[in-house]
C-alpha positions as CSV (number, residue, x, y, z in Angstrom):
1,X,-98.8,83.3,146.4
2,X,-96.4,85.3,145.0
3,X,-95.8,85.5,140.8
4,X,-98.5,82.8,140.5
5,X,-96.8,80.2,142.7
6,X,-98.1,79.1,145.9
7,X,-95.8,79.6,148.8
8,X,-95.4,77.2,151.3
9,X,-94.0,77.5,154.7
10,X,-90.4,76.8,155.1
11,X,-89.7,78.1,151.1
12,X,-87.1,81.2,151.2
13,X,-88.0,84.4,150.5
14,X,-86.1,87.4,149.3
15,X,-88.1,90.6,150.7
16,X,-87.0,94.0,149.2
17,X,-87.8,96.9,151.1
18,X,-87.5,99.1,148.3
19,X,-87.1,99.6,144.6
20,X,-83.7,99.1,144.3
21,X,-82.2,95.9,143.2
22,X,-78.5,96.0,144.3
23,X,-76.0,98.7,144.8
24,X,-73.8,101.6,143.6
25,X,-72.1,104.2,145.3
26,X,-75.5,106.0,145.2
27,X,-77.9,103.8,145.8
28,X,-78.7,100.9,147.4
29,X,-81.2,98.0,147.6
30,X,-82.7,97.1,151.2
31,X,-83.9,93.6,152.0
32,X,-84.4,90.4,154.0
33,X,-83.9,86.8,152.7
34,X,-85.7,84.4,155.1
35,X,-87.5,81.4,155.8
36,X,-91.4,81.7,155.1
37,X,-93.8,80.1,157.7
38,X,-97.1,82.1,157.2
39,X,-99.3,85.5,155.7
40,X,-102.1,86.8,157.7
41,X,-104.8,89.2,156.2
42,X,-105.7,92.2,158.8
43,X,-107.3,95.5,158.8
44,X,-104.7,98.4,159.6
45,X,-106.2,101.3,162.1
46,X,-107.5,103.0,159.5
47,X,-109.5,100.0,158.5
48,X,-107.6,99.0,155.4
49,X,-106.6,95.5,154.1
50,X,-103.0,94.8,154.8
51,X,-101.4,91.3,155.2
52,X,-98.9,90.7,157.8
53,X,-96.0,88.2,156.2
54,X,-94.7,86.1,159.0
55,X,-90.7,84.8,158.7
56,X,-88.3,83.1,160.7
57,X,-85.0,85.6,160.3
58,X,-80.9,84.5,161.5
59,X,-80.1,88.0,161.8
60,X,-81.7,91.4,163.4
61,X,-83.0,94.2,161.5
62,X,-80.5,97.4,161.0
63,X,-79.2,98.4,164.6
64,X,-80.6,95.5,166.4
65,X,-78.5,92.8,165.2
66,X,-78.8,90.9,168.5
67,X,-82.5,90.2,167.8
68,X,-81.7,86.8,165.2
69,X,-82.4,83.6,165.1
70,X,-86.0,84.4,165.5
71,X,-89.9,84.8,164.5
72,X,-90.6,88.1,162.7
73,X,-93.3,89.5,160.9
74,X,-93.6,92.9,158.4
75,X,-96.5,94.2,157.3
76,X,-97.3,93.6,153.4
77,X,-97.8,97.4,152.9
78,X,-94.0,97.4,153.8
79,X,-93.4,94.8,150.8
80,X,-92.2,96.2,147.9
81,X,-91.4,92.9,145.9
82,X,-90.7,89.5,147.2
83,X,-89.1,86.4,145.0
84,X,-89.5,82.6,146.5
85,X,-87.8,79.8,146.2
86,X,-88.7,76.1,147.0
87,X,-86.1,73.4,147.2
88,X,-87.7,70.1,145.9
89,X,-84.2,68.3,146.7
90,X,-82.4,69.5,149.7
91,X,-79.7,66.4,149.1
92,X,-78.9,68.3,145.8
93,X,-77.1,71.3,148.2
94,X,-74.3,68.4,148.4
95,X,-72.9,69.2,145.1
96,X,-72.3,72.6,146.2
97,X,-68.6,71.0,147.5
98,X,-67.6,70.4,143.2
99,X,-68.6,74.4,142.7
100,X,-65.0,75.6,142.0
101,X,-64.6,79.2,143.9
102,X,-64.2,80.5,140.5
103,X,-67.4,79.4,139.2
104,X,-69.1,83.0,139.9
105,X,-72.5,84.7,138.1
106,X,-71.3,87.7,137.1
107,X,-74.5,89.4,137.2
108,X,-75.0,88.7,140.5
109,X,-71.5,89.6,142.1
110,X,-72.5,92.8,140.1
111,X,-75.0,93.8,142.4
112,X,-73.1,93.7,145.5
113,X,-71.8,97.6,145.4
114,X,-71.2,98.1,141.5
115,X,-74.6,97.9,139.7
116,X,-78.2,98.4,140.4
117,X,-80.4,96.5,138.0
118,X,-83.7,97.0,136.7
119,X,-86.8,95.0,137.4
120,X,-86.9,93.6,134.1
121,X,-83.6,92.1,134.4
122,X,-84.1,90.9,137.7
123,X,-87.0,88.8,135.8
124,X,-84.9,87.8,133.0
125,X,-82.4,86.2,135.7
126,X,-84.9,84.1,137.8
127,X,-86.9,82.9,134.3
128,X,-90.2,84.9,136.4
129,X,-92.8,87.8,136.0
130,X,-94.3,91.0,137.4
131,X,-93.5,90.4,141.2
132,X,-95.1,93.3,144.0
133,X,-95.5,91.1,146.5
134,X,-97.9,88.5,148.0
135,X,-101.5,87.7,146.5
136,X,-103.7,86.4,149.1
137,X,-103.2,83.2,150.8
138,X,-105.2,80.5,149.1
């Protein structure tokens, strides 16, 4: 579950890395949007709980960008906040054709080198709460 809301396999998931939510010239958020398929509990070496987040991913991870189109799986300790999304009506992504190329959110093209926000905004903008990461599978 993550924010209350059960997550089902095949819902997307934005994975941050890190605290940042964005970018700026001197900082810079770090994150995965995939595919959800599954969340495992485990016990690390050191015999604490962890959860291992498995994902189907299109592209590799930093230098290995020949690894895509694949299975992956990160360690929830490595989570630092994760937002889903579930499509109830995949036919609706048809409409995307009548989106005029002007038709931009401004706080989103923000993000993408000229602002970091702040957790609290990030809420305000998906209508959410508090997210960390996953709760337990139910």
């Amino acid at each position: 579950m993550i924010c209350g809301k059960k997550i089902e396999s095949g819902d997307f998931i934005k994975i941050f890395w890190n605290e940042y939510i964005g970018a700026n010239d001197e900082l810079s958020e770090s994150g995965h949007m995939v595919v959800f398929l599954d969340f495992e509990e485990i016990t690390d070496e050191n015999w604490q709980k962890d959860g291992l987040v498995y994902y189907w991913s299109s592209n590799g991870s930093g230098y290995k960008t020949d690894k895509g189109y694949g299975v992956g799986k990160a360690p929830l300790s490595n989570v630092y906040r994760a937002i889903s999304t579930h499509i109830d009506n995949p036919a609706a992504f048809n409409n995307a054709k009548n989106i005029q190329p002007d038709n931009v959110n401004a706080w989103l093209s923000a993000l993408d080198g000229k602002y970091v926000a702040s957790e609290e905004e990030l809420i305000q903008a998906i209508n959410g709460e508090k997210i960390y990461g996953f709760d337990k599978k139910e």
